[in-house]
C-alpha positions as a Markdown table, in Angstrom:
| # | Residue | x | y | z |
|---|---|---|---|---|
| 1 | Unk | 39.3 | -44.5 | 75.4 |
| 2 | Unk | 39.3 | -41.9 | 72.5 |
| 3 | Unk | 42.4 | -40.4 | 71.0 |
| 4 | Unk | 42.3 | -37.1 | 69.3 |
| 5 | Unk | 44.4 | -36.7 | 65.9 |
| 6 | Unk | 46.2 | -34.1 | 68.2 |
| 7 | Unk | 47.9 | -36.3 | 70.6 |
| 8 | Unk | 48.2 | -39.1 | 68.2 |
| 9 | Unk | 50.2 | -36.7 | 65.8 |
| 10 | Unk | 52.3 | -35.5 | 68.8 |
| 11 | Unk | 52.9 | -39.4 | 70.1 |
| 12 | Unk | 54.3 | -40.5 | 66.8 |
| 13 | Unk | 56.5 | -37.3 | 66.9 |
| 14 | Unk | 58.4 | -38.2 | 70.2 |
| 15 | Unk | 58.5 | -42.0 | 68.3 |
| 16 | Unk | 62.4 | -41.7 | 67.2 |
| 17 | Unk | 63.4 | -43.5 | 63.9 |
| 18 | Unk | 64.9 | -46.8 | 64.2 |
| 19 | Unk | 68.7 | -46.2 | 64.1 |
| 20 | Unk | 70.5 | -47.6 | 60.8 |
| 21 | Unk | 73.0 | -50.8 | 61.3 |
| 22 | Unk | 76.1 | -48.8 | 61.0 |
| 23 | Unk | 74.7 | -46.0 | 63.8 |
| 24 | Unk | 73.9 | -49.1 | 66.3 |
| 25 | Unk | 77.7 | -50.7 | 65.5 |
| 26 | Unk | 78.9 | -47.4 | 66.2 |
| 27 | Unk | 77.1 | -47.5 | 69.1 |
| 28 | Unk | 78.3 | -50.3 | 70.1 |
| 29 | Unk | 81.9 | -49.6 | 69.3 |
| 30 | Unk | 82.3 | -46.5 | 71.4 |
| 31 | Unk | 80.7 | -48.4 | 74.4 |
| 32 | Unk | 83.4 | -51.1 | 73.9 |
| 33 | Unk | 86.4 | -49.4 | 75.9 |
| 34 | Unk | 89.1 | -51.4 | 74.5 |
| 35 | Unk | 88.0 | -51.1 | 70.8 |
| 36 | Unk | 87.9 | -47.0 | 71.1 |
| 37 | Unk | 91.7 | -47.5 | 73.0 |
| 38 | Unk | 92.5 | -49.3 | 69.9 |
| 39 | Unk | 90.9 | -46.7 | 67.6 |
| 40 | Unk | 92.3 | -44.3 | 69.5 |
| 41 | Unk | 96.0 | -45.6 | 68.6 |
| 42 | Unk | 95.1 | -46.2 | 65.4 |
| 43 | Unk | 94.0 | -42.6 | 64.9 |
| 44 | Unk | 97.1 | -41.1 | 66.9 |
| 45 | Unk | 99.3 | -43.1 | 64.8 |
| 46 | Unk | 98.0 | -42.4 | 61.0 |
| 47 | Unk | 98.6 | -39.1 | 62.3 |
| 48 | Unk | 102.1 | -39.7 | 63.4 |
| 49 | Unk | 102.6 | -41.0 | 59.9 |
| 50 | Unk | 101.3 | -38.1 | 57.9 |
| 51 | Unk | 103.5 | -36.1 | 60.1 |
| 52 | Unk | 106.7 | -38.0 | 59.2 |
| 53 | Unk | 105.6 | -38.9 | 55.9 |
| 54 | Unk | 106.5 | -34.9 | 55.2 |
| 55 | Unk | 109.2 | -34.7 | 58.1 |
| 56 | Unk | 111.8 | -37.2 | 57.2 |
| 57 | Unk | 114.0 | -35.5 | 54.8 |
| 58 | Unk | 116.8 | -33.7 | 54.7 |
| 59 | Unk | 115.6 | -30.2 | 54.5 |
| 60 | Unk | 113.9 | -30.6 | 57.6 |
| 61 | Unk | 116.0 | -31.7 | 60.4 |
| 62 | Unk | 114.4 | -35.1 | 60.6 |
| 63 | Unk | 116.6 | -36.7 | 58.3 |
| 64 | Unk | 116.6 | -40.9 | 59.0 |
| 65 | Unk | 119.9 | -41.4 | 56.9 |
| 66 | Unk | 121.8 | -38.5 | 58.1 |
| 67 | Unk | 125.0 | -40.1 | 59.4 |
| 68 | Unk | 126.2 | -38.9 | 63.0 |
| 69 | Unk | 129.8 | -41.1 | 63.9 |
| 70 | Unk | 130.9 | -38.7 | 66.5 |
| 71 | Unk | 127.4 | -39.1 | 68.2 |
| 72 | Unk | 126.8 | -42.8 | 67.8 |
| 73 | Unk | 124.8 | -44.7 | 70.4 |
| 74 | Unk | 123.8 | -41.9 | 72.6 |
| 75 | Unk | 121.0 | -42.8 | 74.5 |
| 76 | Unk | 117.6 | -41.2 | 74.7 |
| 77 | Unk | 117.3 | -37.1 | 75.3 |
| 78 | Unk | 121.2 | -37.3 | 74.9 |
| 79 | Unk | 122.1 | -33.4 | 73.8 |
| 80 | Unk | 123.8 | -33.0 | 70.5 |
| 81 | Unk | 128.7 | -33.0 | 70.3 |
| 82 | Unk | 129.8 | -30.1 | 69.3 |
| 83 | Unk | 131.8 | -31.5 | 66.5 |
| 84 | Unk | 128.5 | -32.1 | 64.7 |
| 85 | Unk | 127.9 | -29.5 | 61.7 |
| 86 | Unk | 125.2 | -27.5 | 62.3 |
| 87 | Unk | 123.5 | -28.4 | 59.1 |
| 88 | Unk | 123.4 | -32.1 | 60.3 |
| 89 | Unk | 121.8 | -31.5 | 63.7 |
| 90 | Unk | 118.7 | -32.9 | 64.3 |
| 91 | Unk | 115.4 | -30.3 | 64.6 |
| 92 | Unk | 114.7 | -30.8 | 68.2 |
| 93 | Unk | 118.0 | -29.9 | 69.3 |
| 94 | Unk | 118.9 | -33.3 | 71.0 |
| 95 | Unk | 118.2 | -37.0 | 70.4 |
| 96 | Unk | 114.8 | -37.5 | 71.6 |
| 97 | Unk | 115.2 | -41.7 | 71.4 |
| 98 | Unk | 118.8 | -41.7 | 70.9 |
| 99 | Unk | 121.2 | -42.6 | 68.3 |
| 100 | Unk | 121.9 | -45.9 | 66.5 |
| 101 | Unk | 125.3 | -47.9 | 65.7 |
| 102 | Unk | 125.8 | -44.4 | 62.9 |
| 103 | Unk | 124.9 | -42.4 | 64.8 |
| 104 | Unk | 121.4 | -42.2 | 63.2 |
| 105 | Unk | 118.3 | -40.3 | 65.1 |
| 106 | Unk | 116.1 | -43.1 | 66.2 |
| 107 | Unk | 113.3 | -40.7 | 66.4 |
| 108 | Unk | 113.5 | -40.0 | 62.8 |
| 109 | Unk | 114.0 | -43.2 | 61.6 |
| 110 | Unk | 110.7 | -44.5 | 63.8 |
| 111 | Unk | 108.9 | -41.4 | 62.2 |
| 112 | Unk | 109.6 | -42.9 | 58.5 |
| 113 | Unk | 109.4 | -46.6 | 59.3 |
| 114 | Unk | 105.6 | -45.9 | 60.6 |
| 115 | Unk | 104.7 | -44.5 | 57.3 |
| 116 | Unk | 106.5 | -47.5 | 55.4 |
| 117 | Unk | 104.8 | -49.9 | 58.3 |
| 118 | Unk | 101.0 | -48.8 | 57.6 |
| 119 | Unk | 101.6 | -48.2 | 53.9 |
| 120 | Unk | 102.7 | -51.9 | 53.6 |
| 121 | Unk | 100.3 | -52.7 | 56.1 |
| 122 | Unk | 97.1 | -51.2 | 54.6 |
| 123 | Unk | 98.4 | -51.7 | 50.4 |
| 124 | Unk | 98.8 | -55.5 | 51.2 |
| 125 | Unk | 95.3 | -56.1 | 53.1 |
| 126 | Unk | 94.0 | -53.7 | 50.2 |
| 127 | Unk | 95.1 | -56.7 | 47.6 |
| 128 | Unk | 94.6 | -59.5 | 49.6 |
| 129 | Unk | 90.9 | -58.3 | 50.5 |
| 130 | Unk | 90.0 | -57.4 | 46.8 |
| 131 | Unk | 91.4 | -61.1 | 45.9 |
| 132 | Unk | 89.3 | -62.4 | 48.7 |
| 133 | Unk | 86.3 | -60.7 | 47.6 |
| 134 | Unk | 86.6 | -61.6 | 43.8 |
| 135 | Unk | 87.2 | -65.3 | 44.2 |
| 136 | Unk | 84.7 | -65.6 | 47.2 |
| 137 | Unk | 81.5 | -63.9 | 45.6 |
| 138 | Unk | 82.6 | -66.3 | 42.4 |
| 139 | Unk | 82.6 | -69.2 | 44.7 |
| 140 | Unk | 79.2 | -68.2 | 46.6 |
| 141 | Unk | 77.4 | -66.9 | 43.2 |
| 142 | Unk | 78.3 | -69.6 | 40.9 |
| 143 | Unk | 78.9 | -72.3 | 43.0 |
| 144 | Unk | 76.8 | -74.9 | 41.4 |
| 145 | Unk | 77.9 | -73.9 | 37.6 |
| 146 | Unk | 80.1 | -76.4 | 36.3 |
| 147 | Unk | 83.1 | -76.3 | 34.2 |
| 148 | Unk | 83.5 | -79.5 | 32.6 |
| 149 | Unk | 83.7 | -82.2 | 35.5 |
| 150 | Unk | 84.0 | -79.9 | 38.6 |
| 151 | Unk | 81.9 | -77.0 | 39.6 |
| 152 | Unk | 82.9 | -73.4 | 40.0 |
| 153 | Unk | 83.1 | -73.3 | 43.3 |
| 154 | Unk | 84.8 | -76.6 | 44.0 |
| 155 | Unk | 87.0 | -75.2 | 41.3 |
| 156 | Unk | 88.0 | -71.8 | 43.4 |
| 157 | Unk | 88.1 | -73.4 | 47.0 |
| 158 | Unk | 90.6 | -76.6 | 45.8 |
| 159 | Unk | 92.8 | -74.2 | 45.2 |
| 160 | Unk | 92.3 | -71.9 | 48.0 |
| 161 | Unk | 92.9 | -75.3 | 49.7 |
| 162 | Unk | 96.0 | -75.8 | 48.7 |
| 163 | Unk | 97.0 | -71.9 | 49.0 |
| 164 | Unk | 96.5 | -72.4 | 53.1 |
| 165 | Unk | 98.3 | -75.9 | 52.8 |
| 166 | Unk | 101.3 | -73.9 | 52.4 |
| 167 | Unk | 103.5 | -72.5 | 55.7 |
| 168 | Unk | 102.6 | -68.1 | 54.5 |
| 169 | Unk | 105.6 | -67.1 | 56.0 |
| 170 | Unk | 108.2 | -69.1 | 54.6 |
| 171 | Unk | 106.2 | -68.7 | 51.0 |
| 172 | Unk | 106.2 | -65.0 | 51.4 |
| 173 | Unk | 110.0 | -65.4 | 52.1 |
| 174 | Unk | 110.7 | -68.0 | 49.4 |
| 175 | Unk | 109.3 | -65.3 | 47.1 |
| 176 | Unk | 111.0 | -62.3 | 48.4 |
| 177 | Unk | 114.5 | -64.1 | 48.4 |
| 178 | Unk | 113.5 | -64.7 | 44.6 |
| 179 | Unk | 112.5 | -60.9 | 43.7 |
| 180 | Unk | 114.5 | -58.1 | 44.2 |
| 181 | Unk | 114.1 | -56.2 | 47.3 |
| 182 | Unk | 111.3 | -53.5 | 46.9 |
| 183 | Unk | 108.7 | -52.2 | 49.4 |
| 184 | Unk | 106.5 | -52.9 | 46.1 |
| 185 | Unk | 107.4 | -56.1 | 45.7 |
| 186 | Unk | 107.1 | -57.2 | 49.4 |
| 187 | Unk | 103.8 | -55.0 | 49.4 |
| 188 | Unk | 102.3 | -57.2 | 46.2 |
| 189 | Unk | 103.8 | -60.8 | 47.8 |
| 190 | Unk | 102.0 | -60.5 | 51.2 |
| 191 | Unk | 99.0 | -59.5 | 49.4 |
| 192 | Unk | 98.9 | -62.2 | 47.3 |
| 193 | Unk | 99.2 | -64.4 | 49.7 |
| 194 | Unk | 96.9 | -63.8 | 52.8 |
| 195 | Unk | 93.6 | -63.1 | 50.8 |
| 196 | Unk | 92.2 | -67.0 | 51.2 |
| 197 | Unk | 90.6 | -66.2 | 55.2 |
| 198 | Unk | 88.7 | -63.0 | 53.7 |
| 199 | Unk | 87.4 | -65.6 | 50.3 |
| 200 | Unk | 86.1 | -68.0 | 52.6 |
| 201 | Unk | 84.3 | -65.6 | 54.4 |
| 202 | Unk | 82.7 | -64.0 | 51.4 |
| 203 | Unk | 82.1 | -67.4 | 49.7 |
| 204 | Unk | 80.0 | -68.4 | 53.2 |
| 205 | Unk | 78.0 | -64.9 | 53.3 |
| 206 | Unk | 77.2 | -65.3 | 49.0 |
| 207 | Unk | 76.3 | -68.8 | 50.1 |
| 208 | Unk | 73.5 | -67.6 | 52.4 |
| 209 | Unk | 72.7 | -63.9 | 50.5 |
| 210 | Unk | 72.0 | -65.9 | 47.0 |
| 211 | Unk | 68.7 | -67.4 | 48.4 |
| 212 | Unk | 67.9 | -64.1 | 49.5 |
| 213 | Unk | 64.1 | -62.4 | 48.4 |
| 214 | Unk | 66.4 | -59.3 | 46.9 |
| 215 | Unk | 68.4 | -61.2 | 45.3 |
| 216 | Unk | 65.7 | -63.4 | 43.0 |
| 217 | Unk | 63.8 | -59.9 | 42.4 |
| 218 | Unk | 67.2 | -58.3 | 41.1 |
| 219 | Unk | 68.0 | -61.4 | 39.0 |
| 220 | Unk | 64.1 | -61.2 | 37.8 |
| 221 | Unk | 64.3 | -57.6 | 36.9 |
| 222 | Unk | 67.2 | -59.3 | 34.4 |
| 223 | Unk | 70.0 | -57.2 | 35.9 |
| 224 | Unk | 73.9 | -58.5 | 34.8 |
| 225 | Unk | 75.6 | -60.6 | 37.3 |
| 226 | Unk | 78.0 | -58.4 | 37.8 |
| 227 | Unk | 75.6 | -55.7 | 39.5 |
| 228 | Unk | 74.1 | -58.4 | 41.5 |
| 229 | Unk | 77.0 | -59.5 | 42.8 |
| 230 | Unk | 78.7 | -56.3 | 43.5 |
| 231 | Unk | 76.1 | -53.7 | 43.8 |
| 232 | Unk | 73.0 | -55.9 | 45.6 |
| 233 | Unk | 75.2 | -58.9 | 47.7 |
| 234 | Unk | 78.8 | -57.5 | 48.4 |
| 235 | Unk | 77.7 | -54.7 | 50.9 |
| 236 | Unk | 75.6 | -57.1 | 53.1 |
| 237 | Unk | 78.8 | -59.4 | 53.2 |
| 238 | Unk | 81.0 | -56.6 | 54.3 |
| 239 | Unk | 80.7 | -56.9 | 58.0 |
| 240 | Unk | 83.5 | -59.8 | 58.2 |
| 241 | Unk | 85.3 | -58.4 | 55.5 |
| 242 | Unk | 86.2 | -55.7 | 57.2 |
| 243 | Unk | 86.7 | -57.4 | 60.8 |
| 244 | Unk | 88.9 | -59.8 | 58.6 |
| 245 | Unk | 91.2 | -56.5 | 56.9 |
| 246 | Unk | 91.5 | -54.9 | 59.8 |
| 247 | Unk | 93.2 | -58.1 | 62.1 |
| 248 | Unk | 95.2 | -58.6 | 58.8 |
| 249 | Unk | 96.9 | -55.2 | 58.4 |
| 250 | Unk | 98.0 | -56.0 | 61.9 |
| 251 | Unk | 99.4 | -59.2 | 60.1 |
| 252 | Unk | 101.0 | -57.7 | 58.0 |
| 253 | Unk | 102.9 | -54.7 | 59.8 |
| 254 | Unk | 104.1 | -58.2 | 61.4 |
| 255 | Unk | 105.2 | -59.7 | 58.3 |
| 256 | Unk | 107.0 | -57.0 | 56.6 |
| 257 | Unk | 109.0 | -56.3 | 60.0 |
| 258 | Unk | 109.9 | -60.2 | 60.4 |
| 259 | Unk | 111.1 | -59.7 | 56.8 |
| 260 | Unk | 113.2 | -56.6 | 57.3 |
| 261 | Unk | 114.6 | -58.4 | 60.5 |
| 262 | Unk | 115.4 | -60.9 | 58.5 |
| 263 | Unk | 117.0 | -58.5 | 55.9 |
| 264 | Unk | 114.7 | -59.8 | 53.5 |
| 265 | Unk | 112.2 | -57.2 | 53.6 |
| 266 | Unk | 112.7 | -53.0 | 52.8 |
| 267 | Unk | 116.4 | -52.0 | 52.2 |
| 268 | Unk | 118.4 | -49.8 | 54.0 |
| 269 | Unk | 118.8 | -46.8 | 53.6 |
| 270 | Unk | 115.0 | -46.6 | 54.2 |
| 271 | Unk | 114.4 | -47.1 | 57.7 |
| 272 | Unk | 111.3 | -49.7 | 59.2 |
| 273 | Unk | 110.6 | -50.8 | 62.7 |
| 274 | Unk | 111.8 | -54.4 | 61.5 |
| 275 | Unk | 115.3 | -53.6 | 60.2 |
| 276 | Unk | 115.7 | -50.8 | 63.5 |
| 277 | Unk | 115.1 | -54.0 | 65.6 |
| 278 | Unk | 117.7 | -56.4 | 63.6 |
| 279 | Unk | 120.2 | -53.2 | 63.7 |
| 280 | Unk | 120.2 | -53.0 | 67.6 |
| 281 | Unk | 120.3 | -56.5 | 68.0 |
| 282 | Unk | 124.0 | -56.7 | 68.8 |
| 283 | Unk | 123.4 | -53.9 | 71.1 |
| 284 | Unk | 120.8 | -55.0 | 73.2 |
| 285 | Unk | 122.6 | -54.7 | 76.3 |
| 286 | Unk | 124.9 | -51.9 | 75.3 |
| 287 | Unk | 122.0 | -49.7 | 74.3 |
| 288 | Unk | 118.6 | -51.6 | 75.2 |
| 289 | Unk | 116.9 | -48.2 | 73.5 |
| 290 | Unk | 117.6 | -49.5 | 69.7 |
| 291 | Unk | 115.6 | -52.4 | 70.5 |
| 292 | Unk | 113.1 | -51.5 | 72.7 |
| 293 | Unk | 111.3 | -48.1 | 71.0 |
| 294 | Unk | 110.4 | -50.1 | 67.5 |
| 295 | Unk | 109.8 | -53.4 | 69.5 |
| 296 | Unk | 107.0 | -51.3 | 71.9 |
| 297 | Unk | 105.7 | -49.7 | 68.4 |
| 298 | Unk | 105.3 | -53.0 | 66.7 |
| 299 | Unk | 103.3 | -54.7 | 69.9 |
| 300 | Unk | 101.4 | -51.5 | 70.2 |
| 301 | Unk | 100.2 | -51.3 | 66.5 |
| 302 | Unk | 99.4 | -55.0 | 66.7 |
| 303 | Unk | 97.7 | -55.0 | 69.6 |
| 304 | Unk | 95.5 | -51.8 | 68.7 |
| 305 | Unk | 94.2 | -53.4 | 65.7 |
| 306 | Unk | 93.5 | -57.0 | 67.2 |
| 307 | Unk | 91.1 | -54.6 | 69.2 |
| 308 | Unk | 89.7 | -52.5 | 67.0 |
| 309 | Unk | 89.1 | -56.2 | 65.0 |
| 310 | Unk | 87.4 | -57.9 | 68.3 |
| 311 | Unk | 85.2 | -54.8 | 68.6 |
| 312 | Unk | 84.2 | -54.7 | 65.1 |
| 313 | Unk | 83.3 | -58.4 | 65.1 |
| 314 | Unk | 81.0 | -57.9 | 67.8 |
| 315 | Unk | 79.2 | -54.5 | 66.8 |
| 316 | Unk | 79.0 | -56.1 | 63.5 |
| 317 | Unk | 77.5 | -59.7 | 64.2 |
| 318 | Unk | 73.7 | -59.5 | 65.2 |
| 319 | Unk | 74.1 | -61.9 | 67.4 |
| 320 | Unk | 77.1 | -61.3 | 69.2 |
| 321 | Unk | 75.0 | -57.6 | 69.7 |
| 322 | Unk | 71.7 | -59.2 | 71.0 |
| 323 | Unk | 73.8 | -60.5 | 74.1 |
């Protein structure tokens, strides 16, 4: 049968190019329902934070350290005494979650410890994913180099070794009872601490990408190391990079409001979900509200990122995609 160069020009046109890998993961992603809710938080909630990361101060009405005696402990959509100067009221009018112990707006201080949650949350994977990447792609690269009696990468992975020997927590609290108490410092200490999961996985992607065609043509075309590693083999090791940052800012919201429960982590007066918790905590019956709102924010958070992770792993793994 004979095909004119008509119909074979208008079959190639309704041929659709092959869809890139980050259009078939987001593919993928959207169909996944409880990945999108997760997204879905995630996006409601960065927006919640850029709302009270301009909100929360006293020019406003949504101060978090404006103290309120007459009004303490009034319980969710409680309206505002009387005896209350009009300069301290709150914007909405009334106490949309209720008061603390100080009479404290909840609301506002939930507003500002979800800016302080993420920014610790997404600075600390930031460091710890960076650490991870360096150390890994040293260990994967280099692996067989040797410095004097051991090898690069049984070098870097000893000690990563010995890094997960340790209990995280109680080093990230031996550490913070040994610094003085900064969101900074807390920030940098959780960081440092959690980036050995995200070097292993890097190490084990190098291991595989340094055999690679495109990698012995880029080291043939005499390119530095540095652009081989970083510009060539990093963004085809990314996939459980970013699966592994995006379960660990959920980690660390948890950590930094374990800390502040503790009284270990940020300082009042700066409000976080953790040190909202450990303030109702001798109220728990007498006003369940103090413990309940930034308990339900910090299992929400959580959960919505464990999500968003699970989804990412499988619209990022070829063969979790082929099933």
């Amino acid at each position: 049968m004979a095909y004119s160069a008509t119909t074979l020009d208008q079959t190639n046109s309704t041929i659709a190019p092959p869809d890139s890998p980050a259009r078939q993961a987001w593919r993928i992603l959207k169909q996944d329902r409880l990945a999108s809710a997760g997204l879905i938080i995630l996006a409601v909630l960065i927006l919640i934070a850029i709302a009270g990361k301009w909100l929360t101060d006293t020019q406003t009405g949504f101060d978090p350290a404006t103290v309120r005696l007459v009004d303490k402990l009034r319980p969710p959509m409680a309206s505002i005494s009387d005896l209350v100067p009009t300069e301290e009221r709150p914007a909405l009018g009334f106490y949309l979650l209720g008061t603390d112990d100080l009479g404290r707006d909840v609301f506002s201080r939930m507003l500002q410890g979800s800016v302080v949650s993420l920014t610790i949350g997404f600075v600390a994977v930031g460091i710890a994913t960076v650490l991870g990447i360096f150390f890994g792609a040293l260990a994967g690269y280099y692996g067989d180099k040797r410095l004097g009696f051991i090898s690069v990468d049984n070098l870097i992975m000893r000690f990563t070794d010995v890094m997960l020997c340790f209990p995280t927590f109680f080093l990230i609290l031996t550490a913070v009872a040994l610094l003085p108490p900064s969101i900074y410092n807390i920030m940098a200490i959780i960081g440092l601490t959690s980036w050995m999961g995200t070097a292993r996985f890097v190490r084990a992607e190098f291991l595989s990408l340094r055999e690679q065609d495109f990698v012995e043509a880029a080291r043939a075309l005499g390119l530095p190391a540095w652009r081989v590693l970083f510009i060539h083999m990093l963004p085809n090791a990314m996939a459980p990079v970013l699966v592994s940052a995006t379960i660990g800012v959920a980690s660390a919201i948890l950590t930094e409001s374990a800390l502040s429960f503790l009284g270990f982590g940020v300082q009042p007066p700066d409000a976080t979900w953790g040190n909202i918790l450990s303030d109702g905590k001798s109220y728990i019956f007498d006003a369940p509200w103090l413990f309940f709102f930034p308990g339900f924010a910090i299992v929400i958070v959580v959960l919505a990122f464990n999500l968003l992770g699970e989804g990412l792993r499988e619209a990022l793994n070829p063969k979790l995609r082929s099933r």
